[in-house]
C-alpha positions as CSV (number, residue, x, y, z in Angstrom):
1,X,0.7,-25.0,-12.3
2,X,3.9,-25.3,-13.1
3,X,6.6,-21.9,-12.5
4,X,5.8,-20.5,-15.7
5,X,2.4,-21.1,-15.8
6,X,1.6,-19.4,-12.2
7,X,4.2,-16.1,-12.6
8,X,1.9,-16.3,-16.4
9,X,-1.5,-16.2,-14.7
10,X,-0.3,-13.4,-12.1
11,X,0.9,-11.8,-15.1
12,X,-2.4,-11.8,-17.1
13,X,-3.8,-10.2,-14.0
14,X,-1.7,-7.6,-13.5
15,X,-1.8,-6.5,-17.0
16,X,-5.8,-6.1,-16.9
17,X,-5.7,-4.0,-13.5
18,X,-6.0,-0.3,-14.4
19,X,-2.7,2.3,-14.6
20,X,-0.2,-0.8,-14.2
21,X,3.4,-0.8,-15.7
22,X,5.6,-3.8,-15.8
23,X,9.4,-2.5,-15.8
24,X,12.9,-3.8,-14.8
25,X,14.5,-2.0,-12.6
26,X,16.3,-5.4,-10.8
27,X,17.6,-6.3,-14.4
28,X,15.7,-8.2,-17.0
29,X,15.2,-11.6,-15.3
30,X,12.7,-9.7,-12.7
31,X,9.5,-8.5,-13.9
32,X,8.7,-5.5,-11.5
33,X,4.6,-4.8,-11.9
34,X,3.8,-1.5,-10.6
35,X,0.8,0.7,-10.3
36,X,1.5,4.9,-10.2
37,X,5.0,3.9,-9.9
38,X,4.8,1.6,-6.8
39,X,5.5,-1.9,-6.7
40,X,3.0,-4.4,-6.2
41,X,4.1,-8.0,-7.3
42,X,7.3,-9.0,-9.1
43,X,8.8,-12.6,-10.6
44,X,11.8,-14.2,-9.8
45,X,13.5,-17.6,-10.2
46,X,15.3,-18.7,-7.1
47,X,17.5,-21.6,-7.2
48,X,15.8,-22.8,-10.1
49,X,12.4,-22.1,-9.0
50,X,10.1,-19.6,-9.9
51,X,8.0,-17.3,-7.4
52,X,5.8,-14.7,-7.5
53,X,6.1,-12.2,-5.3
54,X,3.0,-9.9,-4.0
55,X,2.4,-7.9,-1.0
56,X,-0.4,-9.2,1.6
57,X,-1.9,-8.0,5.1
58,X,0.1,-9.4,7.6
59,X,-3.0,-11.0,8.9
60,X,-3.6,-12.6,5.5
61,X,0.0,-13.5,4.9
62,X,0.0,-15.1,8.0
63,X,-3.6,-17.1,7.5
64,X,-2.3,-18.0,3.9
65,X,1.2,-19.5,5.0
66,X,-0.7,-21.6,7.6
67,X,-3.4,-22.8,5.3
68,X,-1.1,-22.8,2.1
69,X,2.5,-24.9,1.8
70,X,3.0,-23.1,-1.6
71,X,3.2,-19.6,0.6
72,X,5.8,-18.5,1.9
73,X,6.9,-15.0,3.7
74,X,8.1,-12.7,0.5
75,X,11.6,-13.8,-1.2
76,X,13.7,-10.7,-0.4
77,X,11.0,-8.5,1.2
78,X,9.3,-7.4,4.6
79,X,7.9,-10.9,5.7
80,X,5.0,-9.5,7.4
81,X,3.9,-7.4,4.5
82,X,4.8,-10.0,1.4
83,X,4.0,-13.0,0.4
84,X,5.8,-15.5,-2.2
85,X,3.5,-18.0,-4.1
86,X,5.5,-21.2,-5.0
87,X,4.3,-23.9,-8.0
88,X,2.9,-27.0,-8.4
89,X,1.2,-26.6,-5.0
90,X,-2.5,-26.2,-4.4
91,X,-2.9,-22.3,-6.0
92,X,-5.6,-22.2,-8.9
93,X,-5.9,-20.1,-11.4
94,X,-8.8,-18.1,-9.5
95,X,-6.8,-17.8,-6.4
96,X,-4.0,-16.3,-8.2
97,X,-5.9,-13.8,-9.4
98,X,-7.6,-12.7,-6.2
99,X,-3.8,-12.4,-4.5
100,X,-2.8,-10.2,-7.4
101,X,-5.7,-8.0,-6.8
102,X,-5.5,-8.1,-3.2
103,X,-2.0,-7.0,-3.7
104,X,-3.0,-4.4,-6.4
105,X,-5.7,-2.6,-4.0
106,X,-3.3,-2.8,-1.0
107,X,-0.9,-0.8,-3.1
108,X,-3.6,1.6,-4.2
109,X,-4.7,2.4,-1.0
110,X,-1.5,3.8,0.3
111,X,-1.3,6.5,-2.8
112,X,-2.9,9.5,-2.5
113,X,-5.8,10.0,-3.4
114,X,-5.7,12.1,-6.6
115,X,-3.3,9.1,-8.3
116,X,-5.6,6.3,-7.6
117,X,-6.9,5.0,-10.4
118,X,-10.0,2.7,-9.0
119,X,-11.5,2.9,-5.8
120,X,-9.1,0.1,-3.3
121,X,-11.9,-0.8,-0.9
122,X,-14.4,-1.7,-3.8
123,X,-12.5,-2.2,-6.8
124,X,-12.6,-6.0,-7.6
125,X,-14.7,-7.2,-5.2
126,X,-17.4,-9.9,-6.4
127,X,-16.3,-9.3,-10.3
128,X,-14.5,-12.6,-11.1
């Protein structure tokens, strides 16, 4: 995939997960995708190169850097807590949409309760 094609896929995802908003509050060259007003992946283009950008478990961030050259600790972000998925690497389709999710239910799971809008620990799990 190339930059536009991956931040595309990761874009298709987002827009199926439930209660998500995509807004601009970095200007209109970052697509911000949020869920109950809290950010949980957003596009940039970095010296030419396009990323997206989604939160991760540190353990999984750090398990997908090492297994992963086209992830990266998160372009402007806590490096423990966020990821950055580079193009034409080894990311499919499938496993773009799994990180987006991952990202989605991570983000979900720190609201409260009453403004979740799927269950984090079950939502997504064995569906695609």
């Amino acid at each position: 995939m190339n930059g536009r094609e991956l931040q595309r896929c990761a874009a298709m995802r987002a827009r199926e997960l439930p209660a998500t908003t995509l807004e601009f509050p970095f200007g209109p060259d970052v697509d911000v995708f949020k869920v109950r007003g809290k950010m949980f992946m957003f596009h940039v283009e970095v010296a030419g190169g396009r990323q997206v950008v989604l939160k991760s478990l540190p353990s999984d961030s750090l398990a997908l850097r090492d297994a992963h050259a086209d992830i990266t600790p998160g372009y402007h972000m806590n490096k423990r807590h966020w990821i950055s998925l580079h193009p034409d690497g080894s990311l499919t389709p499938a496993m773009v949409d799994e990180l987006v999710t991952e990202s989605y239910r991570l983000v979900v799971a720190g609201l409260p309760i009453a403004l979740r809008p799927v269950e984090p620990h079950a939502f997504g799990r064995g569906q695609r």
